[in-house]
C-alpha positions in Angstrom: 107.4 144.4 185.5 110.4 144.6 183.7 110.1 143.0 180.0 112.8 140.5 180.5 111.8 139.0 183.5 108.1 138.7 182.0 110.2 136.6 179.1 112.1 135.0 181.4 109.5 133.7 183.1 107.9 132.0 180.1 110.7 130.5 179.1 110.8 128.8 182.5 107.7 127.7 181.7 108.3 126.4 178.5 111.0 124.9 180.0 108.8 122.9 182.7 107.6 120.7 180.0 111.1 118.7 180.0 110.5 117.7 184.0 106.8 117.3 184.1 106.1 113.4 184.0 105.6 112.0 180.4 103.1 109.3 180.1 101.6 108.0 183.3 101.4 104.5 184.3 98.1 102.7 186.0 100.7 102.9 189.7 101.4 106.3 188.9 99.2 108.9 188.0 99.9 112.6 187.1 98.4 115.1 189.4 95.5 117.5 188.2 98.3 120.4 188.7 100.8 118.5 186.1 98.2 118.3 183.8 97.2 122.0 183.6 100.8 122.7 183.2 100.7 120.8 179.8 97.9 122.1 178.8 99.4 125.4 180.0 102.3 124.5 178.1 100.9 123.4 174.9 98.4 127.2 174.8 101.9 128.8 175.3 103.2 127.3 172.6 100.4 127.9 170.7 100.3 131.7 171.3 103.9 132.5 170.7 103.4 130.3 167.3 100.5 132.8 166.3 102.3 136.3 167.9 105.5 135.5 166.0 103.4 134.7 162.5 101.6 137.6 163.0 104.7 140.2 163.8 107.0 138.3 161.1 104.6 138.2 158.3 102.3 141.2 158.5 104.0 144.1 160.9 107.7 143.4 160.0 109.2 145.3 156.7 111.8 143.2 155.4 112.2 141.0 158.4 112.9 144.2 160.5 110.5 146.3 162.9 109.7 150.4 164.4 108.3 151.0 168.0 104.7 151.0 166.6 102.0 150.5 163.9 98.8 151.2 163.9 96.0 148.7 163.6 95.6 149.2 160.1 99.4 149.2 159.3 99.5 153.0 157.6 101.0 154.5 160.4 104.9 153.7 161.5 106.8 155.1 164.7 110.1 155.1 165.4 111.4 157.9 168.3 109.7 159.6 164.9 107.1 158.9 162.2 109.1 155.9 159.9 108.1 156.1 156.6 107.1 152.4 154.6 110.9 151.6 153.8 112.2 152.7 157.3 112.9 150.2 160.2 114.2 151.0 163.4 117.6 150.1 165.3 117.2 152.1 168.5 115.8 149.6 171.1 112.9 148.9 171.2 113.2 148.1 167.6 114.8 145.5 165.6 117.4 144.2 167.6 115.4 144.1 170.8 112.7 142.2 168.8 115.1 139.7 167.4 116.1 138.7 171.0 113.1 137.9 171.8 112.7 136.0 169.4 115.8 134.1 170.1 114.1 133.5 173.6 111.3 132.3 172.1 113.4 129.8 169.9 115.7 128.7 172.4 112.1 127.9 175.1 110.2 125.8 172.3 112.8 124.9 169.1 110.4 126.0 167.1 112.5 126.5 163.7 109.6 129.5 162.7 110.7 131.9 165.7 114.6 131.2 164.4 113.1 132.2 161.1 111.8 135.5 162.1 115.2 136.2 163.9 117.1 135.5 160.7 115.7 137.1 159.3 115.5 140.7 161.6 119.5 140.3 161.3 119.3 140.6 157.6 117.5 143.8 157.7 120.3 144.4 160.5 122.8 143.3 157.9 121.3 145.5 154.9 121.8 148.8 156.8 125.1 148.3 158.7 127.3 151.4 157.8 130.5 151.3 155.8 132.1 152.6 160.0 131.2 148.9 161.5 127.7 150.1 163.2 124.5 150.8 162.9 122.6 154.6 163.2 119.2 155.0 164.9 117.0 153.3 161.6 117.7 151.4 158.4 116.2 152.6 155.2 115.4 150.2 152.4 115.1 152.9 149.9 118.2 153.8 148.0 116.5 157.5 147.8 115.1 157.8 151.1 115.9 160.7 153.2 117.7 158.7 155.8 119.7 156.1 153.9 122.5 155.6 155.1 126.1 154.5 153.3 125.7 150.8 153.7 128.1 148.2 153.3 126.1 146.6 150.5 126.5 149.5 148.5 122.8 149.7 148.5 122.3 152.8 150.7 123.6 156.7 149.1 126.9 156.9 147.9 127.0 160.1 149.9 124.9 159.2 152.7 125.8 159.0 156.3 128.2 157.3 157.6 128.0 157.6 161.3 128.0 155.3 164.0 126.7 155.3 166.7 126.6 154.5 170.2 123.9 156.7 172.3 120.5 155.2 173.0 122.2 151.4 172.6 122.0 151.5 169.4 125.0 149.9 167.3 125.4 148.0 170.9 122.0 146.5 170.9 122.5 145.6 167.3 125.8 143.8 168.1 124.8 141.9 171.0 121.7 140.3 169.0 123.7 139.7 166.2 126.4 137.8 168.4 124.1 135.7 170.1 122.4 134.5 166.9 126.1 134.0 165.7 126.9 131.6 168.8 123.6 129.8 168.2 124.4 129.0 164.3 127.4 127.7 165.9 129.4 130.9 163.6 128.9 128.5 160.4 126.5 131.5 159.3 129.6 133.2 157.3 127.4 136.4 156.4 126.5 137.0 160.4 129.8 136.0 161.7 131.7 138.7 159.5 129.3 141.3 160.1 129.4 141.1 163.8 133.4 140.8 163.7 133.6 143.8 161.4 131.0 145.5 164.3 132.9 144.2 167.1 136.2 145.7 165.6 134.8 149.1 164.5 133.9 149.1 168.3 137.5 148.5 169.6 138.8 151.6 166.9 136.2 154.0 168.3 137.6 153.9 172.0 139.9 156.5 173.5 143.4 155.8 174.6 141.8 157.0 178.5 139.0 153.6 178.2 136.7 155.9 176.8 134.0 156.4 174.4 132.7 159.0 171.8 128.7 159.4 170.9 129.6 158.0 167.6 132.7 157.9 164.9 132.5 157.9 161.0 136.4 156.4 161.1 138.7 155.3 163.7 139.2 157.7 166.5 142.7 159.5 167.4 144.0 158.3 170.7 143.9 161.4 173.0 145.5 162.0 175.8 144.9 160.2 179.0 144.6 162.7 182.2 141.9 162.7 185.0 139.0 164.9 185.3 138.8 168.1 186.4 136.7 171.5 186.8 137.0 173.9 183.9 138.6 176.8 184.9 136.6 179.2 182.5 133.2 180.5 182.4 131.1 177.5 181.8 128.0 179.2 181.7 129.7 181.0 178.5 132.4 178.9 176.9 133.2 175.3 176.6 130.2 174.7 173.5 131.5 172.4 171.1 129.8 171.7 167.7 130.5 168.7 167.2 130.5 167.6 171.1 129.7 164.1 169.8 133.4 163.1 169.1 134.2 163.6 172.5 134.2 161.0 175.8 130.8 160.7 177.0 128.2 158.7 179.5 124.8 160.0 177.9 122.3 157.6 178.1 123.8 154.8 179.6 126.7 154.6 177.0 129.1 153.3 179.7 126.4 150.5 180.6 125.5 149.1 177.4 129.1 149.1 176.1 130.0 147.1 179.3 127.5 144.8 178.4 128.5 144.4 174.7 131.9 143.9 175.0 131.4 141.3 178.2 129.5 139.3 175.9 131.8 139.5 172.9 134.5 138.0 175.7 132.9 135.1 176.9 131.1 134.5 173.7 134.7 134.7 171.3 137.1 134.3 173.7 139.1 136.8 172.3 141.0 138.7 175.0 140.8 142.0 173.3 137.3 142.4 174.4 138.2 142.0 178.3 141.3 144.6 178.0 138.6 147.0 176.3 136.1 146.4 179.2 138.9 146.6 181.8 139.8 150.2 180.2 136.6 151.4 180.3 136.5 150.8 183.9 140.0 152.4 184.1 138.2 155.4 182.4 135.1 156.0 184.6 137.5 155.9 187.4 139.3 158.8 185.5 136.3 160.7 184.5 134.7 160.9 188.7 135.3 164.6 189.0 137.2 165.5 192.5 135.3 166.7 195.8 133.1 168.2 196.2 131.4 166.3 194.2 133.2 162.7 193.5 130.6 161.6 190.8 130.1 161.8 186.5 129.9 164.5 183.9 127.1 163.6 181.1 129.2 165.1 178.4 133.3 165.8 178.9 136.4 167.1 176.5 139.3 165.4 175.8 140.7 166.9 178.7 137.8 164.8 180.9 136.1 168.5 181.6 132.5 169.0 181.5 131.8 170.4 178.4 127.8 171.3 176.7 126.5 169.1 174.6 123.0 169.8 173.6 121.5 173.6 174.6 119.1 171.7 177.8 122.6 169.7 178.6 124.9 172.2 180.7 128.2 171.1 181.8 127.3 169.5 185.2 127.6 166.5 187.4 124.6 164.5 185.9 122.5 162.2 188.2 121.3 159.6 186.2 124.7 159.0 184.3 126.7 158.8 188.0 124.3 156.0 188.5 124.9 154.3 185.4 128.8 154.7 186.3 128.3 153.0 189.5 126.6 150.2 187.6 129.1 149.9 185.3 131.8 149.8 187.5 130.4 146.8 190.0 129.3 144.7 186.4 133.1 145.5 185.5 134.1 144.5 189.0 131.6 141.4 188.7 132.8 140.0 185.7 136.8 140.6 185.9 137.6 140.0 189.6 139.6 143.3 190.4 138.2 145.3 193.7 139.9 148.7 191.7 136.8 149.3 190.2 134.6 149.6 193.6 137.1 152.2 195.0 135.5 154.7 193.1 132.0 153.7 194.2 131.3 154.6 198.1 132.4 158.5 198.2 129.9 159.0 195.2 126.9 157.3 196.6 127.8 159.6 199.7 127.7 162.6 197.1 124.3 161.0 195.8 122.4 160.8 199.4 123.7 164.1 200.1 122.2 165.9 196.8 118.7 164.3 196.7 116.1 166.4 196.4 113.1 167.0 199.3 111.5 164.6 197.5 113.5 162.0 197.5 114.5 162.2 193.7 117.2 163.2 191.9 118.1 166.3 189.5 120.0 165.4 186.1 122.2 168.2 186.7 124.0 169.6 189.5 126.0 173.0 189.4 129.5 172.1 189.4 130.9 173.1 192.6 128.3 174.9 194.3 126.1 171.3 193.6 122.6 173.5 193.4 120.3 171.3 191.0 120.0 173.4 187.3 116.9 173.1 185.3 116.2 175.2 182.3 113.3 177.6 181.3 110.6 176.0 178.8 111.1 177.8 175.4 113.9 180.0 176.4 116.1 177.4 177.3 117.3 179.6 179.8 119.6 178.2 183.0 117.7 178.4 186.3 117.5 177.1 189.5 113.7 177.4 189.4 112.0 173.6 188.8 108.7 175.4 188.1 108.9 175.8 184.1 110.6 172.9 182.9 110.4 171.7 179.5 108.7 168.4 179.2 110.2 166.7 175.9 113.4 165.3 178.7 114.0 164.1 182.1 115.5 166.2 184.3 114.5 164.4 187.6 114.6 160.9 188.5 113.8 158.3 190.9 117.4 157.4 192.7 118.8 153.8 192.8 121.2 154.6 195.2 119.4 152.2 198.3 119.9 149.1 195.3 123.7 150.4 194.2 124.4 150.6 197.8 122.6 147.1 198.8 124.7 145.5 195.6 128.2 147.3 196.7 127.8 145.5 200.2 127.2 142.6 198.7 130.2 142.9 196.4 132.6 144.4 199.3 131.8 140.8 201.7 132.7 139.0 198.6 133.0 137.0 196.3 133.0 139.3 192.8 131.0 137.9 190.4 127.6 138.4 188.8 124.1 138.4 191.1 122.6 134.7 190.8 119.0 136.0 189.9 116.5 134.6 192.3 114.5 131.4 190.4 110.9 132.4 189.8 108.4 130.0 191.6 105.9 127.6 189.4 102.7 129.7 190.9 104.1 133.1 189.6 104.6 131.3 186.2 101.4 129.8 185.5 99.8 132.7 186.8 102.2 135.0 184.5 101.9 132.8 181.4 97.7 132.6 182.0 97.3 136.6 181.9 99.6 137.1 178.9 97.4 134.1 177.3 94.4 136.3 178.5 95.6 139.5 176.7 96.5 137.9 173.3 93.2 138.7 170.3 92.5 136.5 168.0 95.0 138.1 165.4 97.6 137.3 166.8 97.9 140.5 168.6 98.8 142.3 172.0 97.2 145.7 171.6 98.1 148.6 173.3 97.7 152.5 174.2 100.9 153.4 172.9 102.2 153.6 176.3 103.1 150.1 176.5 99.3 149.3 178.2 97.5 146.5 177.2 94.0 147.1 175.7 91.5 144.4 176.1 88.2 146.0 175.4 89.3 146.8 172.1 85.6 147.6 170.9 85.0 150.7 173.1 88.7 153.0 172.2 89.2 154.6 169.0 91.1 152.4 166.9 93.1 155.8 165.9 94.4 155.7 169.5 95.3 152.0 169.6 98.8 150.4 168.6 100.8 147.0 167.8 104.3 147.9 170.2 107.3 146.3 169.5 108.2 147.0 173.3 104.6 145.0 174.2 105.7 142.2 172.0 109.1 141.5 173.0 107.7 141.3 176.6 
């Protein structure tokens, strides 16, 4: 089940406790189910209280978290080993802990889970870069190798200074940051100017065509503003770029999480900046769908929105997994500003979609431009082929297809009216029954521990403590 509805749900719960009846009277009696729910209710209470001690105070490093530690706290992971000092950006690290802890705050009012989510933005704060965002980990050592140049002037002088945008990193950081801001009601001066300085570095970084770069150290140069197109040289040969990163691109879900980012910014600030930004990415990915035969997305373009190489196992291609994100983005743009434009783009490539799945029902990352024949490369080698029978195994290069949900949403949107999906309320059986087996999994530490695969362990006693970890991802859920 997906994290957030897991915290979702609790917070329901939590929230039951304002319409269950208070004290009963001698004519009116609670009902046995009413009072298990407040009993329910107060053990829910009781386990977030001891979680969130036990996260803030002993796994956190300066208010700020990794994906992982190991029972006895000596080993760190990030997407790699973190070292003491290091805390991680990329979800599901900091910022993706501090939200739930705002969940948790904003369920009970319990002024010790607003606490822990202070202070995760301060280690947020501490290793924002002098470009507005945030890269994959902040390093609390001025020596480390990783520091960054920080806008405290407590990173390296010469350290790096890029921001960035691919795994939802600088995004996931902002959106946290601006929901605490709204919360402290923006008296919070530290927060507030951080976020705004975020929230404009994001504005400079996009392209005059709507879209956005992997990352930028400064503001980027406008570009020009054409529509997508085949290269007409050798792809297989030409089109590498060394520094691909400063180009437009949809790699892992950029075009999703920006949406996202910049959608709450609007309705958060009320600053109309943010909805001409949101509307202009739309405008791009309409650009960016490459012409028949194959109406869909590039992972990686150039400036000339052709599909270009980025890394040496990403070819230039029509990409699966980013056209769905596309689509996405496109019906959340046309949800949340009203203009039918940003569907047009939508039915001829879900038709490119159901007509390049795979036998087994899946679909390749990459598809031959032109010819559409699904590319994989060699393991080792890195060599193009059409063969699926050597495949490296450090990326995805098939995936389950959405396209039955995109399509299923895109009717809805088409009858009308365009706005966002009213998710469907949770009933009070799946809650108690949800909030009783999370209860269930929780030690007597304080802890949820898992494989390392996000798998809760119970039975702690028989599996080699070596093998078993605290996740941030398990927490947060």
């Amino acid at each position: 089940m997906p994290p957030n509805r897991i915290s979702r749900r609790c917070s329901m719960l939590l929230t039951a406790a304002a319409v269950l009846p208070g004290n009963s009277s001698p004519a009116q009696t609670a009902s046995a189910d009413e009072a298990t729910d407040r009993e329910l209710i107060a053990a829910v209470k009781t386990a977030l209280q001891k979680a969130v001690t036990f996260m803030s105070d002993t796994v956190a490093v300066r208010g700020g978290y990794v994906y992982e530690v190991s029972l006895d706290l000596k080993k760190r992971r990030g997407e790699g080993t973190a070292t003491p000092t290091e805390i991680w950006v990329q979800p599901p690290g900091t910022p993706a802990v501090g939200e739930a802890l705002l969940d948790a705050f904003t369920a009970t009012q319990n002024p010790q889970h607003l606490q822990a989510a202070l202070n995760a933005a301060d280690a947020l704060l501490f290793g924002q870069l002098e470009s507005g965002g945030w890269a994959d980990r902040v390093d609390f050592d001025p020596a480390g190798k990783n520091t960054g140049r920080y806008r405290n002037g407590r990173g390296k002088a010469k350290g790096r200074n890029y921001s960035t945008l691919d795994d939802d990193k600088s995004q996931s950081a902002i959106r946290f940051l601006i929901r605490l801001d709204q919360l402290l009601k923006f008296e919070n001066t530290r927060i507030h100017e951080a976020v705004s300085f975020a929230l404009e570095s994001l504005l400079k970084a996009q392209f005059a065509n709507g879209g956005f770069p992997q990352g930028w150290q400064q503001p980027v140069e406008p570009g020009t503003v054409v529509n997508a197109s085949f290269p007409e040289y050798d792809w297989k040969t030409e089109g590498r770029f060394k520094n691909y990163w400063d180009f437009e691109t949809l790699n892992d879900g950029l075009t999703g999480t920006v949406a996202r980012t910049l959608q709450l910014a609007h309705t958060t600030y009320a600053d109309n900046r943010y909805r001409q930004a949101l509307e202009q990415l739309g405008d791009f990915l309409i650009r960016a769908q490459l012409p028949e035969p194959q109406p869909a997305w590039a992972q990686q373009y150039n400036h000339q929105l052709q599909p270009i190489w980025a890394r040496r196992f990403e070819p230039p291609a029509v990409a699966g997994f980013e056209s769905e994100d596309a689509i996405q983005t496109l019906m959340f743009i046309a949800e949340n500003t009203g203009d039918p434009k940003y569907l047009t783009p939508i039915p001829p490539a879900l038709a490119w979609i159901r007509r390049s799945l795979l036998p087994d029902g899946r679909l390749a990352r990459f598809y031959e431009l032109q010819s559409n024949r699904p590319l994989y490369f060699v393991r080792d080698s890195y060599e193009l082929t059409y063969d699926d029978s050597q495949l490296p195994t450090h990326y995805s290069f098939r995936a389950n297809s959405r396209s039955k949900q995109l399509q299923e949403r895109l009717q809805q949107l088409q009858a009308g009216p365009l706005m966002p999906a009213t998710p469907r309320p949770s009933s009070l059986k799946s809650l108690r029954r949800d909030a009783s087996e999370i209860l269930q999994e929780l030690d007597s530490q304080g802890r949820w521990v898992s494989d390392g695969n996000g798998h809760i362990v119970r039975d702690t006693h028989k599996q080699d403590p070596a093998e078993l970890w605290i996740e941030s991802q398990v927490f947060s859920k």
